[in-house]
C-alpha positions in Angstrom: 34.8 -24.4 0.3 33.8 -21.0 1.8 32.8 -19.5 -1.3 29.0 -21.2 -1.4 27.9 -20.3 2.0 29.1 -17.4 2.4 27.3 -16.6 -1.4 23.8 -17.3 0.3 24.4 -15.5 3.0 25.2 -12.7 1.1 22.1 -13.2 -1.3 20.1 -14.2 2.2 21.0 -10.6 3.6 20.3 -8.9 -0.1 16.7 -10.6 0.0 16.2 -9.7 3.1 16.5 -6.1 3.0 14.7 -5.7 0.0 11.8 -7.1 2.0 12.1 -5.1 4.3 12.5 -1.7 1.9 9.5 -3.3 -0.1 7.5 -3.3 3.8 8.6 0.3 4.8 7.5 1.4 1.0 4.2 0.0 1.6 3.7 1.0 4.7 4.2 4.8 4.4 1.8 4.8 1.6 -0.9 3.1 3.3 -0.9 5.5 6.1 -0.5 8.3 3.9 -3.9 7.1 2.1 -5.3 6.2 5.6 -4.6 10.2 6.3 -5.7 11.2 3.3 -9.4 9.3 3.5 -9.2 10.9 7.3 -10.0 14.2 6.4 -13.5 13.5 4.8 -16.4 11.5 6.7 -17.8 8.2 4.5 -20.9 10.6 4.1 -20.0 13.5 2.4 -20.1 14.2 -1.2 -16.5 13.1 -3.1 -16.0 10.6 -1.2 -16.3 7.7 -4.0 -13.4 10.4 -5.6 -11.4 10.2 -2.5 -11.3 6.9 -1.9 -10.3 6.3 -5.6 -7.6 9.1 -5.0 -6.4 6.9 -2.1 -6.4 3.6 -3.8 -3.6 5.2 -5.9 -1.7 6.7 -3.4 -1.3 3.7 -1.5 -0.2 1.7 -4.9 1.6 4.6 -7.3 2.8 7.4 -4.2 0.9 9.7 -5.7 -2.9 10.4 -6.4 -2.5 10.7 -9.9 -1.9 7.2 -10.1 1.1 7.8 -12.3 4.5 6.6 -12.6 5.7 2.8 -11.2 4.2 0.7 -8.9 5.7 0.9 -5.3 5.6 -2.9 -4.7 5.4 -5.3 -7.1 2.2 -7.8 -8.3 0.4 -4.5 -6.3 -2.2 -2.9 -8.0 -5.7 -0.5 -6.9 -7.9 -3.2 -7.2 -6.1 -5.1 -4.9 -6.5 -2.2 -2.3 -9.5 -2.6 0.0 -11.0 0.9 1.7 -13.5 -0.7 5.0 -15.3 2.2 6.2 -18.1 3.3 8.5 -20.6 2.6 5.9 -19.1 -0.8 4.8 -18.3 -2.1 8.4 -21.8 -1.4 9.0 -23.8 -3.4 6.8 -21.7 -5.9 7.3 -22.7 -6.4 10.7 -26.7 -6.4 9.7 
C-alpha cells in the first residue's frame, strides 16, 4: 500500500534534482561565456570569432565545441549573443 507513493516520491525527488544539476550546469556556462564575450568591446576585430567561441562554451563547456552537450535538446544555434551593436538597432 506504501510501496506506490512512496515510489513517486522517490522518482519526484530524483527529477527534481536532476533539474536542478541541469540549471546549475547551465548557468555556470552562460556566465562563463558572458565573461568570456566581456573582455572584448562589440567593435573590435574577432569579435564574430568570439562570440562563436562563446556560443560553444555556453553549450559544450569548452570553446572547442567538443565533447557532449551540457543540457540536453541545447545546441549553439539556440544560443542568442544581444550586444551593444544589436540592442541598438533594435531600438531605431
Amino acid at each position: 500500500m506504501l510501496l506506490v507513493p512512496l515510489l513517486l516520491l522517490s522518482f519526484g525527488v530524483v527529477e527534481y534534482g536532476r533539474a536542478i544539476y541541469h540549471y546549475n550546469t547551465l548557468v555556470k556556462s552562460v556566465r562563463a561565456a558572458a565573461r568570456l564575450l566581456s573582455s572584448q568591446s562589440p567593435d573590435s576585430e574577432g569579435y564574430g570569432e568570439l562570440v562563436a567561441e562563446a556560443r560553444c562554451l555556453a553549450v559544450h563547456g569548452n570553446v572547442d565545441c567538443l565533447g557532449p552537450v551540457l543540457v540536453p535538446k541545447l545546441s549553439a544555434s539556440s544560443v542568442k549573443v544581444c550586444d551593444r551593436k544589436k540592442i541598438g538597432r533594435a531600438h531605431v
